[in-house]
C-alpha positions, 0 to 999 in steps of 0.5 A, a space after each residue: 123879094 130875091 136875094 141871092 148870097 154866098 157865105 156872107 151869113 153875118 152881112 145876110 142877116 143884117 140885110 134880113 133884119 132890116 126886112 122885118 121893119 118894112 111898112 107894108 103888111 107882111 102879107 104883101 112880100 115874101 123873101 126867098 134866098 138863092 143860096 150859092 153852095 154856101 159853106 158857113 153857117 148861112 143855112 143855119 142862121 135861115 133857119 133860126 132868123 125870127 122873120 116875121 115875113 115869108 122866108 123860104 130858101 133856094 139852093 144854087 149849086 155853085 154856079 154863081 150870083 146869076 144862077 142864085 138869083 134864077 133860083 130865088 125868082 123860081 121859088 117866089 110866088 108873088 107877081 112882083 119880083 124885087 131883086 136885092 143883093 145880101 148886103 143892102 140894109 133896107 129903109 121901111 119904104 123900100 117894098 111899098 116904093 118898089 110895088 107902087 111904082 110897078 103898079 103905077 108905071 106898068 110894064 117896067 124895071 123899077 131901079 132902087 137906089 143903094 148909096 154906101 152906108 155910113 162908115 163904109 167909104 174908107 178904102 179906094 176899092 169901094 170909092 171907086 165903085 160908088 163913084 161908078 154907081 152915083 155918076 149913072 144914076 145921077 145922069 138920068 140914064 133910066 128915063 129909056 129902053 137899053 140903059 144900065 140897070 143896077 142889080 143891087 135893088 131893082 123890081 120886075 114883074 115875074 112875066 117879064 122875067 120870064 119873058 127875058 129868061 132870067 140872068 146869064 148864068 155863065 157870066 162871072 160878073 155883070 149879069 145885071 148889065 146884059 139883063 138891062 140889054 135884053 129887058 131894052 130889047 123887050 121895050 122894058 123901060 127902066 124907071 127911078 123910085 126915088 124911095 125904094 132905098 137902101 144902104 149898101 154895105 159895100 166890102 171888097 179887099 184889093 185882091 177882089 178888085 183885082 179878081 172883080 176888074 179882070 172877070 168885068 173884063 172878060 164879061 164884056 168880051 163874052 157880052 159883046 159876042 152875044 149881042 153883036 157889038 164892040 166893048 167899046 160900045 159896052 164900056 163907054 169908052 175907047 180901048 185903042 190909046 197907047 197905054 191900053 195897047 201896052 197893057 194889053 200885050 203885057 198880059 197876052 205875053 206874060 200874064 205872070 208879069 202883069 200880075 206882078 206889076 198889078 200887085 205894085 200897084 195895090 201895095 201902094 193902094 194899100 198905103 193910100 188906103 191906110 192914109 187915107 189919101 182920098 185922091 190917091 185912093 180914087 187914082 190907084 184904085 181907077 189904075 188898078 180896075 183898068 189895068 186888070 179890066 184890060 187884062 180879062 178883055 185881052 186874055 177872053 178875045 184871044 181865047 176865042 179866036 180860031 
């Protein structure tokens, strides 16, 4: 199992704890965290956690989720390789479901679902994304080769991590989404297990939608360069309305600007969040993602023009 983590000690620890209660016999995985040049007491809480499984660890060197996922998969030892974020509180089954799965199906990406925790649907930031993860894996998306693969919980075996040659460690963000591309051009199917589960403890202020939204932005971009087609076919949507086009010259001609009228906006993200207005959470948290997301798009494609 892989894990990749930067200072989230206290969140790691829930994830690890919840490890020692898998029902398989402790002989059949092992956990290796990719260490993000963490700067709290991570390093200190590895070494003194009571696993009673294989822990090892896995330094990165600050180059990001990508580059401490690489690292983990490089020190595991077991054929199969299950990725799982820091912040994922296993159900027991959630080894078994992953290794059945891989041994009944054959060459394939086996997606594990993380639906939020209990407690942890109170602010629009975190809404907004498990509306995005419910909706695609509830539209039986993983059925095919191409389709977006969720990074939180999913399997491969190690041949096929190193046949794809590991996550993109220049990407910021969606390093999970280009790795699905190139497993679809491998004819690596993606399939569901249904039990390989996990509860997520999702956690983003609005300053790290804003951050998270504006680098997505940029990584399509940078996606689309790499493989050859528009944003539009990346995002799923079209990017040439009125209001996109607006935005989208307000950060190419003051990026200050923009980012004075993003912070408008959260504030009144902020009310809704502390009234906990569900449909203004939902809207003002989906404004925000937009209108930063367009913001990295316009900012990374004039980078790159020559």
């Amino acid at each position: 199992m892989c894990i990749p983590t930067h200072n989230r000690a206290d969140i790691l620890r829930q994830t690890l704890e919840s490890l020692n209660q898998q029902s398989v016999s402790r002989d059949r995985f092992q956990v290796v965290v990719g260490d993000d040049a963490s700067t709290d007491r991570t390093l200190t809480m590895l070494q003194e956690f009571p696993a009673n499984f294989d822990l090892r660890w896995a330094p990165a060197k600050a180059r990001g989720a990508g580059a401490a996922r690489n690292a983990a998969a490089g020190l595991a030892t077991h054929e199969v390789l299950i990725f799982l974020d820091d912040d994922q509180i296993t159900t027991p089954d959630l080894v078994a479901a992953h290794l059945e799965a891989q041994e009944r199906c054959g060459i394939v990406a086996v997606q594990g679902d993380y639906p939020l925790a209990p407690g942890r649907d109170r602010n629009g930031a975190t809404l907004i994304y498990e509306r995005a993860r419910s909706t695609c894996m509830g539209a039986g998306h993983h059925g095919g080769v191409s389709c977006h693969l969720w990074g939180g919980n999913f399997s491969i075996r190690r041949e096929t991590w190193v046949a794809v040659g590991g996550f993109d460690e220049n990407l910021p963000r969606n390093q999970d989404l280009e790795f699905g591309l190139r497993l679809g051009d491998l004819g690596v199917r993606l399939v569901d297990a249904p039990k390989a589960l996990s509860y997520h403890l999702h956690g983003v202020s609005i300053a790290g939608l804003q951050r998270q939204s504006f680098d997505m932005g940029r990584c399509f971009v940078r996606i689309s360069r790499k493989r050859g087609v528009t944003v539009e076919a990346l995002l799923g949507s079209p990017l040439d309305r009125k209001l996109d086009r607006m935005v989208s010259r307000l950060w190419l001609r003051s990026a200050r600007w923009a980012r004075a009228v993003g912070r408008t906006t959260s504030s009144l993200l902020w009310a809704a969040d502390r009234l906990e207005v569900t449909p203004a959470q939902f809207f003002l948290a989906r404004v925000i993602r937009r209108f930063h997301m367009l913001g990295g798009i316009a900012l990374e494609t004039a980078s790159i023009r020559p």
